[in-house]
Residue, then its C-alpha position, 0 to 999 in steps of 0.5 A: x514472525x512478527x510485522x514489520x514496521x514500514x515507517x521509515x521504509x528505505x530500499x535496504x529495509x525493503x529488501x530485508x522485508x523479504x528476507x524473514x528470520x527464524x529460529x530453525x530449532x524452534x521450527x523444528x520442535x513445531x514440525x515434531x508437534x505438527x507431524x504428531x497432530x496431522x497423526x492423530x486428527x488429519x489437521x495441524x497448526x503448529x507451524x501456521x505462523x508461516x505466513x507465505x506458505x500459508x498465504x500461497x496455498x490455493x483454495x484447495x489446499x487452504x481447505x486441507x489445513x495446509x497439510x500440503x506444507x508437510x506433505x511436500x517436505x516429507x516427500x523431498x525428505x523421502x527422496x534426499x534421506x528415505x530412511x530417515x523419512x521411513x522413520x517419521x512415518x512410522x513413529x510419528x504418522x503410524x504412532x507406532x513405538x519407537x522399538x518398532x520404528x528403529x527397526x528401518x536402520x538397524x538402530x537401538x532406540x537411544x540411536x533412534x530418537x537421535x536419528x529422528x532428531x536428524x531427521x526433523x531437523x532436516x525437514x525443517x531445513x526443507x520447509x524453511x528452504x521453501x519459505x524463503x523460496x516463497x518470499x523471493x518470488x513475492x519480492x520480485x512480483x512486488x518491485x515489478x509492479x510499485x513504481x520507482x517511489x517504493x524504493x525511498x523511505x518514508x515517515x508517518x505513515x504507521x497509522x495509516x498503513x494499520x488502519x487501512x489494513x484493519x479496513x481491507x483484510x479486518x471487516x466481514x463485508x469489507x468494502x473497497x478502500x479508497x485512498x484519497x487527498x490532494x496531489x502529492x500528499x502520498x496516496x500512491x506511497x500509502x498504498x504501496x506500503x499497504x501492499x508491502x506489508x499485506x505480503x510480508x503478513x501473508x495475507x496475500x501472495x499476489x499483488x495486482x497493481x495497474x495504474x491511470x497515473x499520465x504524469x510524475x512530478x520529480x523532486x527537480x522540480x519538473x513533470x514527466x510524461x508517463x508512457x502509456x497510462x491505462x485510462x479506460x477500464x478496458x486498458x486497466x482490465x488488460x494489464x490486470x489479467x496479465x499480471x495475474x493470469x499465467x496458465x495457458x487457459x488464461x493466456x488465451x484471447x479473452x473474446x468478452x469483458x464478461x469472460x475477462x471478469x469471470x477468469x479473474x473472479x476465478x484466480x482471485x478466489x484460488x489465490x488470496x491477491x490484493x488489487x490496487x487502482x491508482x490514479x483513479x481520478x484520470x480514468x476516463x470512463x470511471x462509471x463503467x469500472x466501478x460496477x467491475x470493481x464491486x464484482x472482483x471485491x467478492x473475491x479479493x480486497x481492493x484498494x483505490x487511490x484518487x484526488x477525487x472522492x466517491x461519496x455516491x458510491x456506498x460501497x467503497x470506504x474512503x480514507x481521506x490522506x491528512x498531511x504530515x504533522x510538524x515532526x514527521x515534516x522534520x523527519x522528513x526534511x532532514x532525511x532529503x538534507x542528508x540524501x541530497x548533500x546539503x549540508x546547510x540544512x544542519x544549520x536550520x533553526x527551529x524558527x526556520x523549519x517553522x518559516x517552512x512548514x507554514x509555507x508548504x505545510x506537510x506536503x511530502x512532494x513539495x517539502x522535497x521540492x524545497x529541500x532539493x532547491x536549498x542546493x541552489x538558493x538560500x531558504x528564505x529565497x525559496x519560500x519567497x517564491x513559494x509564496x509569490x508562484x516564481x520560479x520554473x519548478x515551483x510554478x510546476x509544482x502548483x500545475x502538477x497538484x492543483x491545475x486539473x481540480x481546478x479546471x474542474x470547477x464552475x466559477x461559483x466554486x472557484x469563487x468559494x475556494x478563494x474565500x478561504x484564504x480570507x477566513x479563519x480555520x475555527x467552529x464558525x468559519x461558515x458564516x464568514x465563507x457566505x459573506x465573503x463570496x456573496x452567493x446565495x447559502x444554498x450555492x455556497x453549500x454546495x461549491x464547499x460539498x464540491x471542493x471538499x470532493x476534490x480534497x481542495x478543502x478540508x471539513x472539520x468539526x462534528x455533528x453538530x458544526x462544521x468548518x472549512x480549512x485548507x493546507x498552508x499550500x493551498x493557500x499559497x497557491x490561491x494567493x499569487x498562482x491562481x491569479x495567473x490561471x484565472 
């Protein structure tokens, strides 16, 4: 079965992703091989392509080759048709000849074999019953856990998606992987299609999803309150443990954090999951759960999300989110067009996407943001207000996005950030950045090492030069809204 793509992910095509195909007589010319394999050296692997059960075994039976695959068929067979099962047995399992086996039906051999066909027929039926069991049950634990936004679908993402897996399930010692970029950049959406198609592989067959995310911003243009963030470690570990714990040993009070650690350590090794920590950033005592993060990645792939970086802590990996380019924008954009029913969007020239896309760049939330609001204004009108921070909606987009990191920053760094928008984004910008600021290098340095953390600002170049950029929205806002914070 081959991975599926989620570049363009919509609900109908999630839902699809949990409802596998199959060509029920090539599986039941796999069983045939794999019964005759399991006969002869105890192991088989014909039928390993089925990637939930396999994915679903516990650490038991991935160390019995997943031989519990047959063993559970042939005994539903046994129940459902025994002579047919006596049959397998003793012609495939003992290896005795079929003018021995026709025997338990009172067959010729001619009779036999097409008996047997039956038989292996049936038991593919049942093996696949069972898969598609597996991948229902998969589904309903995926959408209980990912927030509403899995649902939409979305675009550029394939890139990301295989390389993130390639750095969580393709390394010997892999680390932990952080998904970190600017608010609204999609870090929560990467993640939730990297979870998606690590279950669909079967890679996994449990998904861990716990959230510190306190607000949402919606396409309307307005922040709502989440109830109930998980802000502490204490509260992330709680919600974790009854995700993923379900036997009743489990469910008993956990008296210690040393205990709730070890009885996860415990379930993810018997159980392949992915954990996913999002909103990292609002954690209000993140020093206390790194150290438990390292310890639960000895036993599952763990994957964060964050507008902050984590440079000091060797073991995590970060990928930092990079916006949309031009064409997936536009994708973008005339998908929102044709969802929200605005037909005036049709209309738009190459001219007048380009007008947008220097505006906002390849933000997905304020590109939203913006198509939503062609419902009321006309383009140039919207991207005015953009521009100049009028406007409810767009006041709240930049409070959502931008006003925490800037909270966040002394004035030196806040005087570095606005020098950005005065500076060229070439090889060489440096220079112009220390001039402009007027700070000493050594302060400058490193107000442009503390913005790059908060994915204010972008460090490009090699390893021998760098220079400094920011998003077309980011300078938007430090041109007119920023005025109003300061």
């Amino acid at each position: 079965m081959a991975a599926i793509s989620c570049t363009m992910f919509g609900m109908n095509a999630l839902l699809a992703a949990f409802t596998p195909t199959i060509d029920i007589e090539q599986l039941q010319k796999d069983i045939h091989k794999a019964l005759k394999q399991y006969a002869r050296t105890g192991r088989h692997d014909a039928i390993s392509y089925l990637r939930a059960s396999r994915a679903s075994m516990a650490k038991h039976e991935r160390d019995d080759g997943g031989n519990h695959v047959l063993r559970d068929a042939l005994e539903q067979l046994r129940r459902s048709h025994p002579i047919h099962h006596e049959l397998l047995c003793i012609h495939l399992l003992e290896g005795k000849p079929m003018s021995i086996a026709c025997r338990v039906g009172n067959w010729g051999e001619s009779t036999a074999y097409r008996e047997q066909q039956f038989a292996l027929r049936q038991l593919a039926e049942i093996v696949w019953e069972a898969e598609k069991r597996i991948y229902q049950e998969l589904e309903a634990r995926f959408f209980q856990r990912v927030s509403p936004s899995a649902m939409g679908k979305v675009f550029g993402l394939d890139r990301a998606i295989r390389r993130v897996l390639e750095l969580l399930f393709e390394r010997e010692n892999r680390p932990i992987v952080l998904i970190e970029g600017v608010g609204g950049i999609g870090k929560t959406t990467l993640a939730e299609r990297v979870a998606l198609q690590a279950i669909v592989n079967g890679q996994v067959n449990d998904l861990g999803w716990v959230s510190a995310q306190m607000m949402r911003f919606t396409t309307d243009g307005a922040i709502r309150p989440l109830p109930d963030p998980l802000r502490s470690t204490t509260l992330l570990l709680d919600a974790l443990t009854t995700q993923l714990l379900e036997d009743a040993e489990s469910a008993a009070p956990v008296t210690t954090l040393e205990r709730q650690v070890w009885l996860l350590q415990r379930q993810l090794k018997e159980k392949p999951s992915l954990l996913v920590f999002d909103n990292l950033e609002t954690v209000t005592d993140l020093e206390a759960l790194l150290p438990i993060l390292r310890k639960l990645s000895n036993s599952a792939p763990i994957l964060l999300t964050s507008r902050m970086s984590l440079p000091v802590e060797s073991e995590i990996y970060h990928y930092r989110m990079q916006e949309l380019d031009e064409n997936d924008a536009k994708a973008l954009a005339n998908y929102e067009a044709e969802l929200r029913g605005i037909s005036a969007w049709r209309q738009a020239t190459e001219s007048e996407f380009a007008a947008l896309y220097e505006t906002v760049g390849g933000n997905p939330m304020a590109l939203k943001l913006v198509l939503g609001q062609l419902r009321y204004h006309a383009l140039d009108d919207i991207l005015a207000d953009v521009r100049a921070a009028r406007g409810k909606s767009i006041k709240e987009m930049y409070r959502y996005i931008y006003q925490r990191a800037w909270k966040q920053l002394s004035s030196e760094e806040r005087t570095v950030l606005l020098t950005l928008p005065l500076v060229a984004p070439r090889p060489g910008n440096v220079t112009f950045i220390l001039e402009a600021s007027g700070l000493p290098p050594e302060t400058t340095r490193d107000a442009l090492r503390r913005l790059v953390d908060l994915n204010l600002v972008d460090r490009r170049g090699d390893l021998r030069e760098s220079y400094y950029t920011i998003h077309s929205l980011t300078r938007a806002f430090l041109e007119e809204q920023i005025l109003q914070w300061r």
